[in-house]
C-alpha positions as CSV (number, residue, x, y, z in Angstrom):
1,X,-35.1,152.8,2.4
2,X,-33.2,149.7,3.6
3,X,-34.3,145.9,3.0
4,X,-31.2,144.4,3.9
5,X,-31.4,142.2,6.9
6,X,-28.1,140.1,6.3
7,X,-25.7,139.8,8.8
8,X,-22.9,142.5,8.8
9,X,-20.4,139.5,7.4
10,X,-22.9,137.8,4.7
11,X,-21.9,139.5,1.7
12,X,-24.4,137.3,-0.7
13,X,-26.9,139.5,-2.2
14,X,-30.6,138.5,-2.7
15,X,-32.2,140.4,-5.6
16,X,-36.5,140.8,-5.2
17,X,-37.9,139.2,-8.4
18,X,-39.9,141.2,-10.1
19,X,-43.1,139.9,-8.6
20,X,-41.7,141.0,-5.3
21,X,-40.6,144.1,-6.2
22,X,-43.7,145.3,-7.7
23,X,-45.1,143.9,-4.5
24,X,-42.9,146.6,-2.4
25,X,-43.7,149.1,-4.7
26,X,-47.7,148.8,-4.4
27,X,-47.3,148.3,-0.6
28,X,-44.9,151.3,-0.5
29,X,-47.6,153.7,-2.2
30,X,-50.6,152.3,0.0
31,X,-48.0,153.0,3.0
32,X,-47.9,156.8,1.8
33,X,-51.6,157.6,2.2
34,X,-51.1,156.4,5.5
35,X,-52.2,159.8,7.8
36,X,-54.7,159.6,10.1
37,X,-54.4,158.6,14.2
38,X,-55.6,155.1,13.5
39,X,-53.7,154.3,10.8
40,X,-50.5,155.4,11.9
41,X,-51.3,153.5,14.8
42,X,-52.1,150.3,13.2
43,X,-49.0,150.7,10.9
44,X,-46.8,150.9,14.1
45,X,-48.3,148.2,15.9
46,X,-48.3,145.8,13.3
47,X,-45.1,146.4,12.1
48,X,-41.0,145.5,12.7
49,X,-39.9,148.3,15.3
50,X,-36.4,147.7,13.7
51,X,-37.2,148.1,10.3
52,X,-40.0,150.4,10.5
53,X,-39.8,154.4,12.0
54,X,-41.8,157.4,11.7
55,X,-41.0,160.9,10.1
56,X,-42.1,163.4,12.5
57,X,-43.8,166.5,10.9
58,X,-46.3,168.2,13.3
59,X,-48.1,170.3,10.9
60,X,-48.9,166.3,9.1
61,X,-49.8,165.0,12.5
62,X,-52.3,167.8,13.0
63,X,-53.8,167.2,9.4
64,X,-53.9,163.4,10.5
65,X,-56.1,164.2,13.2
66,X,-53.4,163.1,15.8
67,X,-52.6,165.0,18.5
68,X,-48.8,165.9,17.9
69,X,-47.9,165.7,21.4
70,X,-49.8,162.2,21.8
71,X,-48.2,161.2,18.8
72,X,-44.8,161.8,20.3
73,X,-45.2,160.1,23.5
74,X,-47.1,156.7,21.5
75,X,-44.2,156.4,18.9
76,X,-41.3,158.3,20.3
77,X,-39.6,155.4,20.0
78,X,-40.0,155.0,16.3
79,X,-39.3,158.9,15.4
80,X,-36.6,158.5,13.8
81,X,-36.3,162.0,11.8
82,X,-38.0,165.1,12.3
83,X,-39.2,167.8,10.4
């Protein structure tokens, strides 16, 4: 996972204090129960579209209650690895 958003030419790096890292961390493993239609859809609407993508993994979709095909065409953008 990237957090990086500096510029290609800033070379000044900006460590997460511990307080923010454990932040990430708890947000991180909330994100990973993240399954079902609405959630996924909530995550990807409320979320940077540049920062942000989706594993594809049909057999997960279908656990998640989303359509896999519907899921395609709502985030196909986002997909950005498939399994």
């Amino acid at each position: 996972m990237h957090w990086d958003n500096r510029r290609l030419d800033d070379k000044k790096v900006v460590q997460l204090s511990d307080v923010e890292w454990n932040s990430m961390v708890q947000g991180l493993n909330k994100a990973g129960d993240v399954e079902q239609k609405e959630e996924i859809d909530r995550l990807m609407e409320t979320t940077d579209s540049n920062l942000v993508h989706l594993l594809f993994d049909k057999g997960h979709s279908e656990y998640g209650n989303y359509n896999p095909l519907e899921q395609l065409r709502n985030h196909y953008d986002r997909i950005k690895y498939v399994i």
